[in-house]
TIZA-128841 format. One line per field, with one value per atom (N, C-alpha, C): residue number from 1; atom name; x, y, z. Coordinates in steps of 0.1 Angstrom, whole numbers. Layout:
<nodes>
n: [NUM,...]
atom: [CA,...]
xx: [X,...]
yy: [Y,...]
zz: [Z,...]
</nodes>
This chain:
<nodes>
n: [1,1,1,2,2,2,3,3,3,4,4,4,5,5,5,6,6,6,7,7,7,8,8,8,9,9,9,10,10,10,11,11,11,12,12,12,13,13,13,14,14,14,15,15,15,16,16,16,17,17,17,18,18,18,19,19,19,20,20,20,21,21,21,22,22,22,23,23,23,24,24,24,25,25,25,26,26,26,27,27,27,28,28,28,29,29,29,30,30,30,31,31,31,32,32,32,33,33,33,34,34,34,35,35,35,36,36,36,37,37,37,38,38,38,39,39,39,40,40,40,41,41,41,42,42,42,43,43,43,44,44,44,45,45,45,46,46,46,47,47,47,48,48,48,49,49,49,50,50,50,51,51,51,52,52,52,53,53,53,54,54,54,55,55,55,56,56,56,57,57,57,58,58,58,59,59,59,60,60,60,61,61,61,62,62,62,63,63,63,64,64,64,65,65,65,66,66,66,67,67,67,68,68,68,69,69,69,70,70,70,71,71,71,72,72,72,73,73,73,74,74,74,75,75,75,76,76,76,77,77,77,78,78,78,79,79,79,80,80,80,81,81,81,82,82,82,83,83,83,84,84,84,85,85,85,86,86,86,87,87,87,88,88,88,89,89,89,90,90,90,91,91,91,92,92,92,93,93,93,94,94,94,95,95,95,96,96,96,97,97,97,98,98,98,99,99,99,100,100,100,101,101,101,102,102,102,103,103,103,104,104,104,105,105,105,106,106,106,107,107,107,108,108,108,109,109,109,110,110,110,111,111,111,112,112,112,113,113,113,114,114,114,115,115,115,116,116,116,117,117,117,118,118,118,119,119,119,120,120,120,121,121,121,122,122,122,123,123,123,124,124,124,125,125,125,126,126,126,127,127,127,128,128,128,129,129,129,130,130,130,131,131,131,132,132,132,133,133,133,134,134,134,135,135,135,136,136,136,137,137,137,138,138,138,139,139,139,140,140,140,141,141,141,142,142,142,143,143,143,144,144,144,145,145,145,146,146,146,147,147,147,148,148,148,149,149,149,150,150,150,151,151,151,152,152,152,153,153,153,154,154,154,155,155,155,156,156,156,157,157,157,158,158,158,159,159,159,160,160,160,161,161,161,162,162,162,163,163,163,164,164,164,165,165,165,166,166,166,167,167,167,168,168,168,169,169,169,170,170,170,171,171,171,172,172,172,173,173,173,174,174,174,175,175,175,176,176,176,177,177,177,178,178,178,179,179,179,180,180,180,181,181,181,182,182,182,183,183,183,184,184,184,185,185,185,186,186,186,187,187,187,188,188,188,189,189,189,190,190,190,191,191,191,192,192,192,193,193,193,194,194,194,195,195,195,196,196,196,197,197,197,198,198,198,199,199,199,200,200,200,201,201,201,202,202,202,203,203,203,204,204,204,205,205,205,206,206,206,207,207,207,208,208,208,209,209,209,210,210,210,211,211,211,212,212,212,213,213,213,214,214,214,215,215,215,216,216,216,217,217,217,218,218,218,219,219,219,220,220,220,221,221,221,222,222,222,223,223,223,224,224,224,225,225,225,226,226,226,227,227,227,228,228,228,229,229,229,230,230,230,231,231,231,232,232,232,233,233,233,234,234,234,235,235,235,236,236,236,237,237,237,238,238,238,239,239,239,240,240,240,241,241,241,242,242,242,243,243,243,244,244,244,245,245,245,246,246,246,247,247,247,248,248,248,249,249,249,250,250,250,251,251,251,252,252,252,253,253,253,254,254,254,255,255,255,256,256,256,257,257,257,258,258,258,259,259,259,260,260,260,261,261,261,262,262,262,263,263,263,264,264,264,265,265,265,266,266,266,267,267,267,268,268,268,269,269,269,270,270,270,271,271,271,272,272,272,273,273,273,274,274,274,275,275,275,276,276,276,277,277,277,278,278,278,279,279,279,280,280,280,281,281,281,282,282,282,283,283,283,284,284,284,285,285,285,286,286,286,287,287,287,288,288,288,289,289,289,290,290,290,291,291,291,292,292,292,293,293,293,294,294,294,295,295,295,296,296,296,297,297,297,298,298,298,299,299,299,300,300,300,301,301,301,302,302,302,303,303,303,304,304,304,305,305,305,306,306,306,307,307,307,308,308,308,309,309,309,310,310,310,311,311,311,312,312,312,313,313,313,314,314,314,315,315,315,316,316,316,317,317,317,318,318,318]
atom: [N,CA,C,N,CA,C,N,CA,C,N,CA,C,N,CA,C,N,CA,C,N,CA,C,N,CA,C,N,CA,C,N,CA,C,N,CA,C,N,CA,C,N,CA,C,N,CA,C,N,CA,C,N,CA,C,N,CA,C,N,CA,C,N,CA,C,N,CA,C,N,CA,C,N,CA,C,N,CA,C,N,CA,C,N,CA,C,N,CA,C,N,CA,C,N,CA,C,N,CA,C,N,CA,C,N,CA,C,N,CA,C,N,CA,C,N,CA,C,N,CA,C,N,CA,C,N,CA,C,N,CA,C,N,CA,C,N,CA,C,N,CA,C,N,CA,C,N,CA,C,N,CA,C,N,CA,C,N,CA,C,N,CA,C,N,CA,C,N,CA,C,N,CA,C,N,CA,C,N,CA,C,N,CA,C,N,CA,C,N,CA,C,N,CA,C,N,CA,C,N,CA,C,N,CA,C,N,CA,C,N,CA,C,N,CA,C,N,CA,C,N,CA,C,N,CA,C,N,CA,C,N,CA,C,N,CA,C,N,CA,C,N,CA,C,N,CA,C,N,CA,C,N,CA,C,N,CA,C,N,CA,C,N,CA,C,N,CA,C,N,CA,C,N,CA,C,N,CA,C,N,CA,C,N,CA,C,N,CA,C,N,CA,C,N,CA,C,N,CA,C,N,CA,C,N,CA,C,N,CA,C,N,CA,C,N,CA,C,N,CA,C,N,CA,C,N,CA,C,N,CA,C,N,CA,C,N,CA,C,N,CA,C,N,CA,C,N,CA,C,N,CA,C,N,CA,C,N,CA,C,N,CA,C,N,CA,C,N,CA,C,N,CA,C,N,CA,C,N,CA,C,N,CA,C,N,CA,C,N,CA,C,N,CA,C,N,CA,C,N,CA,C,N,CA,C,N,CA,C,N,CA,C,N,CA,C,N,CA,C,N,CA,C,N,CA,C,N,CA,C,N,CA,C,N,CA,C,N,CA,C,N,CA,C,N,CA,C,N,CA,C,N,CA,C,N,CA,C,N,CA,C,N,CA,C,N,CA,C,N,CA,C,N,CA,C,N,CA,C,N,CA,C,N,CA,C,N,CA,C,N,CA,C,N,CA,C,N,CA,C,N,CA,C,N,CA,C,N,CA,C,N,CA,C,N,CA,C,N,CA,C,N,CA,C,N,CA,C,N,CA,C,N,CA,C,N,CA,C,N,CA,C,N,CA,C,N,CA,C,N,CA,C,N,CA,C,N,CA,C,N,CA,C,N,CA,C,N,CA,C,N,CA,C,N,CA,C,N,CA,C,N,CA,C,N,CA,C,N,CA,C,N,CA,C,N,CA,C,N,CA,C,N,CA,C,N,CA,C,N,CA,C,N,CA,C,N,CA,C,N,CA,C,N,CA,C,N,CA,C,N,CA,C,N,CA,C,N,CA,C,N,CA,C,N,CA,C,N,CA,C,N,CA,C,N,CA,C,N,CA,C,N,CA,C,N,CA,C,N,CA,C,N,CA,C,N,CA,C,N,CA,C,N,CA,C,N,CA,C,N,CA,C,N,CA,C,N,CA,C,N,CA,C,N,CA,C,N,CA,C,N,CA,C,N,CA,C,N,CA,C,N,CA,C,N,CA,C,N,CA,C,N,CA,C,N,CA,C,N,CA,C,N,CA,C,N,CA,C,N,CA,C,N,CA,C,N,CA,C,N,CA,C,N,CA,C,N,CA,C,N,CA,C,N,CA,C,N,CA,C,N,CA,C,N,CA,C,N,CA,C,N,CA,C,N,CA,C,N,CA,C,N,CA,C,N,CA,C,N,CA,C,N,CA,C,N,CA,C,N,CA,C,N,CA,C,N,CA,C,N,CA,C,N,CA,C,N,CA,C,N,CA,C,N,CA,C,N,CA,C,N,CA,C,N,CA,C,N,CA,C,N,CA,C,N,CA,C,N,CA,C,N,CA,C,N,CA,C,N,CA,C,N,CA,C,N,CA,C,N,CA,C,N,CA,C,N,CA,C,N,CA,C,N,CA,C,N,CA,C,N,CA,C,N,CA,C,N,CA,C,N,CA,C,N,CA,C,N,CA,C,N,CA,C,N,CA,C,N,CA,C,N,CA,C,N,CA,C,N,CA,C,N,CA,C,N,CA,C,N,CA,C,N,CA,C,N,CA,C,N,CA,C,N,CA,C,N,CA,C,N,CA,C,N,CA,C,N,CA,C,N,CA,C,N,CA,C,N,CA,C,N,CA,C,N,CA,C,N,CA,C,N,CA,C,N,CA,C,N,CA,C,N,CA,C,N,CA,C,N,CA,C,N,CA,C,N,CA,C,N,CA,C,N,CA,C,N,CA,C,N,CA,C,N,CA,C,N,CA,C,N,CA,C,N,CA,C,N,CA,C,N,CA,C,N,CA,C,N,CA,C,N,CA,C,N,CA,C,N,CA,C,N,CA,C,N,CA,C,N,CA,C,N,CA,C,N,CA,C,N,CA,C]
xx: [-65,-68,-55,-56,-45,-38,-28,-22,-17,-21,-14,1,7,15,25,40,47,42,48,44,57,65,80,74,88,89,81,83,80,67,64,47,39,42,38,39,47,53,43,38,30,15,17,-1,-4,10,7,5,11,9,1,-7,-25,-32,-29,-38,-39,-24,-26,-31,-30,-38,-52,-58,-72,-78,-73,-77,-71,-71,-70,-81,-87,-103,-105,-113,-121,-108,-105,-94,-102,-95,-101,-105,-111,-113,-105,-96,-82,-74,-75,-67,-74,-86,-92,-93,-87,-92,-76,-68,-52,-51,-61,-57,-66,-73,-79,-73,-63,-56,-44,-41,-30,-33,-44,-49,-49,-54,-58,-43,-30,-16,-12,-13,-9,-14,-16,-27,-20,-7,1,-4,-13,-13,-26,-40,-47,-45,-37,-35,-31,-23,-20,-27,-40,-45,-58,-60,-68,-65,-51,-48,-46,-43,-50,-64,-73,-86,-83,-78,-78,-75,-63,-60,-65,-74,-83,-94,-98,-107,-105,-89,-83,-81,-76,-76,-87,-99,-112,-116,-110,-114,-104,-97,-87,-95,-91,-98,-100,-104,-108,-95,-94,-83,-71,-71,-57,-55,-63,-68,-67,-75,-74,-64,-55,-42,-35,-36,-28,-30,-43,-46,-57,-65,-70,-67,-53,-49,-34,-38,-26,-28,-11,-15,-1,-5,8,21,27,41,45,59,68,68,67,63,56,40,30,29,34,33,45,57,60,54,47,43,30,23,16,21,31,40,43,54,55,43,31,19,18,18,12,27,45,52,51,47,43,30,21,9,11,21,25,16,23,14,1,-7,-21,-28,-20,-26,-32,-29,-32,-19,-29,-24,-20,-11,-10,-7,-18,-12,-19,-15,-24,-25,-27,-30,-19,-11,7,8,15,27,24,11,7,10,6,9,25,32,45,49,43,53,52,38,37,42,47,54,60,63,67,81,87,98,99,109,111,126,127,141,139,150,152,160,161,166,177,183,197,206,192,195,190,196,194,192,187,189,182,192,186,182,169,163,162,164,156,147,137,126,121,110,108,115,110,110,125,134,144,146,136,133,141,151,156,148,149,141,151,153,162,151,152,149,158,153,158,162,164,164,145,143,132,117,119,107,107,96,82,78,73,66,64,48,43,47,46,48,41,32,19,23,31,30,19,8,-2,2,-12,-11,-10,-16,-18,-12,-6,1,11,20,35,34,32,28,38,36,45,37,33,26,39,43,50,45,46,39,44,58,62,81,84,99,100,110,116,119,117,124,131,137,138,139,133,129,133,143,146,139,129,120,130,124,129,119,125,113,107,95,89,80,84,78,69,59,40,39,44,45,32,31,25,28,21,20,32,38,42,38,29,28,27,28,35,23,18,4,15,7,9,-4,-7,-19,-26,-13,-21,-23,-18,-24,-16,-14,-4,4,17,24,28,23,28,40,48,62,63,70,71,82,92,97,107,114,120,128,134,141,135,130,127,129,129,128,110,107,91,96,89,91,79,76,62,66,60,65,48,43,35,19,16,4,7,15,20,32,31,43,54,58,70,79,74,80,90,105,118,121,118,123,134,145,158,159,148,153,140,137,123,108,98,89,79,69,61,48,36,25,20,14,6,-6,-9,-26,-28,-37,-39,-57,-51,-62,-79,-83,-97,-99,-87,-92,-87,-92,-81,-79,-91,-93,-84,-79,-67,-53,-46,-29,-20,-6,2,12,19,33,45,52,66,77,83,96,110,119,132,138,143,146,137,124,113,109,105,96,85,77,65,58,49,42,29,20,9,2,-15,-18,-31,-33,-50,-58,-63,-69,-62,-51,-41,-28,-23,-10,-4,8,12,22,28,34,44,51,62,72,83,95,108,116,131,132,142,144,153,154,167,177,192,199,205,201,210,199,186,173,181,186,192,202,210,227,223,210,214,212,210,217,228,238,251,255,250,254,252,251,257,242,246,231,244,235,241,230,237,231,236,230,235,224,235,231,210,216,200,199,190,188,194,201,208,194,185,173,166,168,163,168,185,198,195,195,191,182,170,156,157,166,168,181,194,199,190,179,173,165,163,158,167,178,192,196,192,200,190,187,178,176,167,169,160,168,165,175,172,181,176,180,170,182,176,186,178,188,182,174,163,161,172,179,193,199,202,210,202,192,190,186,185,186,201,211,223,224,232,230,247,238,254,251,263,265,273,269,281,279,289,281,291,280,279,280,288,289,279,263,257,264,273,281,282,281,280,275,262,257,269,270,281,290,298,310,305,294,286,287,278,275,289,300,315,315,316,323,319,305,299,302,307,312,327,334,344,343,328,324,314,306,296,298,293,295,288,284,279,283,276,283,271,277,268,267,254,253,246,253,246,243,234,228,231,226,234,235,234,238,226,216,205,196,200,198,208,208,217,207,215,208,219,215,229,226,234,232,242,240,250,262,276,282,283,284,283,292]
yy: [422,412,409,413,407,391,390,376,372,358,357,356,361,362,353,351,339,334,323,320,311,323,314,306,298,287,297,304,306,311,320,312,305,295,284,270,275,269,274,291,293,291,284,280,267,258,246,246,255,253,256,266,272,262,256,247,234,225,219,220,234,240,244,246,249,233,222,213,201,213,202,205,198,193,209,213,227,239,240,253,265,271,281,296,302,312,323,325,329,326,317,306,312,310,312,329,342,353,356,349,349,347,331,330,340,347,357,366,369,384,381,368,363,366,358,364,373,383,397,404,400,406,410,398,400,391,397,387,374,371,363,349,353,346,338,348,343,336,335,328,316,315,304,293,300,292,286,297,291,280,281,266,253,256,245,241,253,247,239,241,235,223,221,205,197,206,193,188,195,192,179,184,175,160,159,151,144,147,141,134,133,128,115,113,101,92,80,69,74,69,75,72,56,55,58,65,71,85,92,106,105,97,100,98,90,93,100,112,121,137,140,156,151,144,145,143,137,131,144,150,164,166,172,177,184,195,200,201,189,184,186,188,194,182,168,164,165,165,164,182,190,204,200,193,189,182,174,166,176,183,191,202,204,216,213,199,189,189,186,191,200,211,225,228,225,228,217,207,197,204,208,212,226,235,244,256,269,280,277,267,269,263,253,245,227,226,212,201,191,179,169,164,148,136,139,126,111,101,91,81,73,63,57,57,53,60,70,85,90,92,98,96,79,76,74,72,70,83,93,111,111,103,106,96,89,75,76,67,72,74,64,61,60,66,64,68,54,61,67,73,76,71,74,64,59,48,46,46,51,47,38,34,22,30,22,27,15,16,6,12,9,10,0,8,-5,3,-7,-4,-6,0,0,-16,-29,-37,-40,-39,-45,-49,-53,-57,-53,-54,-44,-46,-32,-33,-25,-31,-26,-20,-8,0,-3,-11,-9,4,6,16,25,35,40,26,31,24,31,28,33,21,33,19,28,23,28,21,24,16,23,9,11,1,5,-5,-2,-11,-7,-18,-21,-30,-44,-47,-59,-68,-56,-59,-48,-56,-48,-47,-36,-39,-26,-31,-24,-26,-15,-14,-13,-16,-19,-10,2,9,11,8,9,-1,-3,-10,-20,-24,-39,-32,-41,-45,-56,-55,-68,-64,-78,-80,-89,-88,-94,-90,-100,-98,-99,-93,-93,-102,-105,-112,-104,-102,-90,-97,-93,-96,-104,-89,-92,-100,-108,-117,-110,-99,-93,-99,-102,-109,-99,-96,-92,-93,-86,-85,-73,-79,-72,-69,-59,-57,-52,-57,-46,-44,-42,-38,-51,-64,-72,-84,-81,-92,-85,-99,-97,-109,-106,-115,-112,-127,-129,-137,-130,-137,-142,-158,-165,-167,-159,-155,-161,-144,-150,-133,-139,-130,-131,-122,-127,-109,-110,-101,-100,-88,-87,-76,-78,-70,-68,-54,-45,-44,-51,-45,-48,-37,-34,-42,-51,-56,-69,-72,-85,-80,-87,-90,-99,-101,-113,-114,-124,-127,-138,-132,-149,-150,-159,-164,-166,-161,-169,-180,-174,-177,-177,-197,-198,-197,-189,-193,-175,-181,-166,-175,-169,-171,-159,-162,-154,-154,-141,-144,-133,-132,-126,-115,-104,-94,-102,-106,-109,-127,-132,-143,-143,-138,-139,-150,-166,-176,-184,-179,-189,-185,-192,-187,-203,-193,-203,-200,-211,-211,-211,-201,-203,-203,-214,-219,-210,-213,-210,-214,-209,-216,-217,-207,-210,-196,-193,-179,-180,-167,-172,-155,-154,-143,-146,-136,-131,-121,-116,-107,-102,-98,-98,-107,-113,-126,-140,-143,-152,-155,-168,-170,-180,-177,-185,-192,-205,-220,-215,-219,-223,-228,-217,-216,-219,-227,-223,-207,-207,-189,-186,-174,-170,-164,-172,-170,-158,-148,-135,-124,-130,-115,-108,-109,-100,-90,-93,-90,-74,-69,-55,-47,-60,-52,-50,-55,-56,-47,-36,-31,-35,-50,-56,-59,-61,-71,-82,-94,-106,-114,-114,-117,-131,-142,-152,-161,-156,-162,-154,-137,-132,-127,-124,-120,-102,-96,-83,-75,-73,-66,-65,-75,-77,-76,-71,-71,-50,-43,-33,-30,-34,-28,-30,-37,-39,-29,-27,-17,-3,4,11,16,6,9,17,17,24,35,43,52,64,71,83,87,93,93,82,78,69,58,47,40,25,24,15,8,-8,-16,-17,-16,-14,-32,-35,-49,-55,-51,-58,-67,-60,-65,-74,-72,-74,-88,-97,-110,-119,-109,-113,-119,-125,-131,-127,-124,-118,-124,-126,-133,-121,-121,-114,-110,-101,-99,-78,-69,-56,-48,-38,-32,-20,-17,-5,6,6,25,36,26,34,27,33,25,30,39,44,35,30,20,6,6,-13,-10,3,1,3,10,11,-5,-12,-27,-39,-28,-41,-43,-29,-28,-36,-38,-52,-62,-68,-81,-84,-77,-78,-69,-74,-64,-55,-42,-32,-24,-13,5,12,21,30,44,48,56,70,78,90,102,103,119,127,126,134,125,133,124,113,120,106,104,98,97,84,74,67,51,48,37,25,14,5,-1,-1,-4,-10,-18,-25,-18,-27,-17,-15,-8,-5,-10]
zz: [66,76,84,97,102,105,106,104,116,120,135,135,145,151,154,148,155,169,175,188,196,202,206,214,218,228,243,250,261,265,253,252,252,242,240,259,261,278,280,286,295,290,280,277,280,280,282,298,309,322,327,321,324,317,308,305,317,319,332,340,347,358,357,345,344,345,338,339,354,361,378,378,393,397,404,399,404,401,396,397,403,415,419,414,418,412,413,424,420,412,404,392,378,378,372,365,374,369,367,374,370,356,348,339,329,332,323,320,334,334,319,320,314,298,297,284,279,283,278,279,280,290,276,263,251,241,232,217,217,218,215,227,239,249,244,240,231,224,213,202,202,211,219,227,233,244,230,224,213,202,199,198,204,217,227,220,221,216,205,194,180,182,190,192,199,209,219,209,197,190,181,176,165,174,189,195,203,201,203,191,184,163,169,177,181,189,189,198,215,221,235,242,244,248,243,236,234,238,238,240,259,266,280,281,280,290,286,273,272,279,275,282,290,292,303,321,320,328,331,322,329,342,347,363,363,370,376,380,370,369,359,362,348,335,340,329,322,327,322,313,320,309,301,298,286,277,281,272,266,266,262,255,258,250,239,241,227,217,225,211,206,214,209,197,202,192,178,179,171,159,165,158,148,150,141,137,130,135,132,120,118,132,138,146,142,128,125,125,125,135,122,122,112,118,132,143,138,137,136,152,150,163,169,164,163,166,160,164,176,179,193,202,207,221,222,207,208,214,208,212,228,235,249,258,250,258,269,281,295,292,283,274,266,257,244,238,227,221,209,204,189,182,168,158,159,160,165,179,187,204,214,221,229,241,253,267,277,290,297,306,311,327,332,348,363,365,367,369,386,392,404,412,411,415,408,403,400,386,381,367,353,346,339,328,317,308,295,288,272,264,258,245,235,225,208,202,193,184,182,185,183,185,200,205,215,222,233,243,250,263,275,277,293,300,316,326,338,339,353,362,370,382,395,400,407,417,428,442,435,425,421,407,401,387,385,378,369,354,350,336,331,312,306,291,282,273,263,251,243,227,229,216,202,204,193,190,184,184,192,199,205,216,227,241,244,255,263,277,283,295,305,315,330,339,346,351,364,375,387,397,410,415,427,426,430,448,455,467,468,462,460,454,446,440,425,423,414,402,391,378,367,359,353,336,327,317,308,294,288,277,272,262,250,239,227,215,206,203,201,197,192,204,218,230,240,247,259,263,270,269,287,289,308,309,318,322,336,328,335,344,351,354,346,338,325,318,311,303,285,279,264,261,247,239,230,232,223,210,202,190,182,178,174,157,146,135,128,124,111,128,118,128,136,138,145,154,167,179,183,178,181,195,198,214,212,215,218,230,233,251,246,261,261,277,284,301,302,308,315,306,303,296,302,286,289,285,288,285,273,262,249,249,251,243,233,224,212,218,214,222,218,204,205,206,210,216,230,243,256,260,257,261,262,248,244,249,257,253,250,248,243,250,254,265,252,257,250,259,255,264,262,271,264,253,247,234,222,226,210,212,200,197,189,189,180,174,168,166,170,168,171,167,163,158,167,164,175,174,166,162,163,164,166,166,169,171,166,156,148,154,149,155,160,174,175,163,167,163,172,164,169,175,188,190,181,173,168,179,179,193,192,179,183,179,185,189,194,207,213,215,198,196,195,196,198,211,222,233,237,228,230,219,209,200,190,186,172,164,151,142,138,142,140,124,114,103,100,96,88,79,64,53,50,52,45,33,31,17,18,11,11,14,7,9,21,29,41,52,48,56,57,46,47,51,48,56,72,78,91,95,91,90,91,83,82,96,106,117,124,121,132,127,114,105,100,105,106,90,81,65,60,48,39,33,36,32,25,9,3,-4,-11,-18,-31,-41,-56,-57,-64,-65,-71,-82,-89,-78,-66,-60,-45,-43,-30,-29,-37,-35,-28,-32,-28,-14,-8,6,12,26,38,46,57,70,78,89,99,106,115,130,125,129,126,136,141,150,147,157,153,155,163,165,155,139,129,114,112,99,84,86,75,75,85,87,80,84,80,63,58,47,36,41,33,35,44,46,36,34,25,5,8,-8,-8,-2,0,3,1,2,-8,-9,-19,-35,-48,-58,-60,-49,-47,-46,-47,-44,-37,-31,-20,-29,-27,-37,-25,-25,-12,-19,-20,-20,-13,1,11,25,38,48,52,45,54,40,29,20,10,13,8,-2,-11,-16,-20,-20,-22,-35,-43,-62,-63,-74,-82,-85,-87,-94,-110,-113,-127,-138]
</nodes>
């Protein structure tokens, strides 16, 4: 029985560009016997375009709306044949997929960071927009709205003031958040959204009640889930200390100080229960989790225990 065939990088490219191009409106029939010719040029081209097949399949098993804006909205832009490539090197020689409803739209995000990286954009209208540590986000600006889908991690948001006087909001799975012309931070963890105003006020609503919303001022924050929205809060005044690099901690529980640490440090990084009731205060420079976690063994009675580089656990000392 023969066995298929590796499938380099530059293959894999030219299957994702004939696939773009097969899927524009009418591809012509010069297009069309080009991509035949292509085929049959070498088994390796087949094999390839045939796993296209495999994944449009695996990716029709996905919600609709998550599926159209990825391949059906291909077009003949270098982006868009990246972003298809990324699947096909993603999906691996059998061709199967371990995407869930999360990971997906995050891999196709208009933006996205990785573990331990920040980045700022301006956005068309002036608006600036901060990326966390490994987070995501679309952005649809049309005639009548400025919007920005929040798929995965933390933002923050300085809204600009936009001519049109177009609405500005912010979706995430579990509502939407309208700004009032305002600066706040939103944050995506497990099933709930957390919005902290610092500047001005936002409007909340929770996706299966739209009826309802709730004003949050400067100075208060609140959560939300799809079904509702929990009470006003005090803001915490240092949401935002990681657009300036830092985690600003005071008086947490050690276990809770690491599992937040963990968002910035690629690996595995856990606190033994012995210890994790312990309580820290301080302000942490992210440029390097290695540096935070030595510092803390001269304040606390802990030891760092490493396996290897992205494998660490913080224990008692012995």
């Amino acid at each position: 029985m023969a066995h298929p065939q590796p499938l380099d990088y530059a293959t894999l490219e030219a299957a994702a560009r004939w696939y773009v191009d097969m899927r524009g409106e009418a591809p012509s029939e010069t297009t069309r016997r080009a991509h035949q010719r292509w085929l049959e040029r070498d088994p390796r081209h087949r094999q390839a375009w045939e796993r296209l097949g495999r994944l449009q399949d695996k990716l029709e098993q996905v919600t609709p709306d998550i599926v159209r804006p990825i391949l059906s909205s291909a077009r003949a832009k270098r982006r868009d044949v990246l972003k298809v490539l990324s699947i096909l090197l993603m999906a691996g020689g059998a061709g199967t997929l371990a995407w869930n409803t999360t990971a997906l739209p995050t891999l196709m995000a208009d933006q996205r960071t990785g573990t331990g990286e920040r980045r700022r954009i301006r956005l068309d209208d002036g608006t600036q927009l901060q990326l966390n540590t490994a987070s995501a986000v679309d952005i649809r600006y049309s005639e009548t709205l400025r919007e920005v889908r929040l798929l995965a991690g933390e933002i923050q948001i300085q809204t600009a003031r936009d001519e049109r006087r177009r609405p500005f909001v912010i979706h995430t799975a579990e509502g939407s958040i309208r700004a009032l012309g305002t600066r706040f931070v939103v944050r995506r963890e497990a099933d709930l959204t957390q919005v902290c105003v610092q500047e001005h006020a936002v409007e909340v609503r929770a996706a299966n009640v739209p009826a309802t919303a709730m004003r949050v001022d400067a100075g208060q924050q609140l959560s939300f889930g799809r079904d509702f929205i929990n009470a006003l809060q005090p803001a915490n005044p240092q949401a935002d200390a990681w657009t300036r690099d830092m985690l600003v901690v005071n008086d947490w529980r050690l276990g809770d100080f690491v599992d937040e640490l963990q968002r910035y440090r690629p690996g595995h990084l856990g606190c033994d229960p012995a210890v994790a009731a312990l309580r820290i205060s301080g302000a942490f420079h992210l440029g390097s989790t290695d540096t935070i976690l030595d510092n803390l063994t001269s304040t606390l009675p802990v030891r760092i225990r490493r396996f290897s580089r992205f494998w660490a656990t913080v224990e008692p000392l012995v």
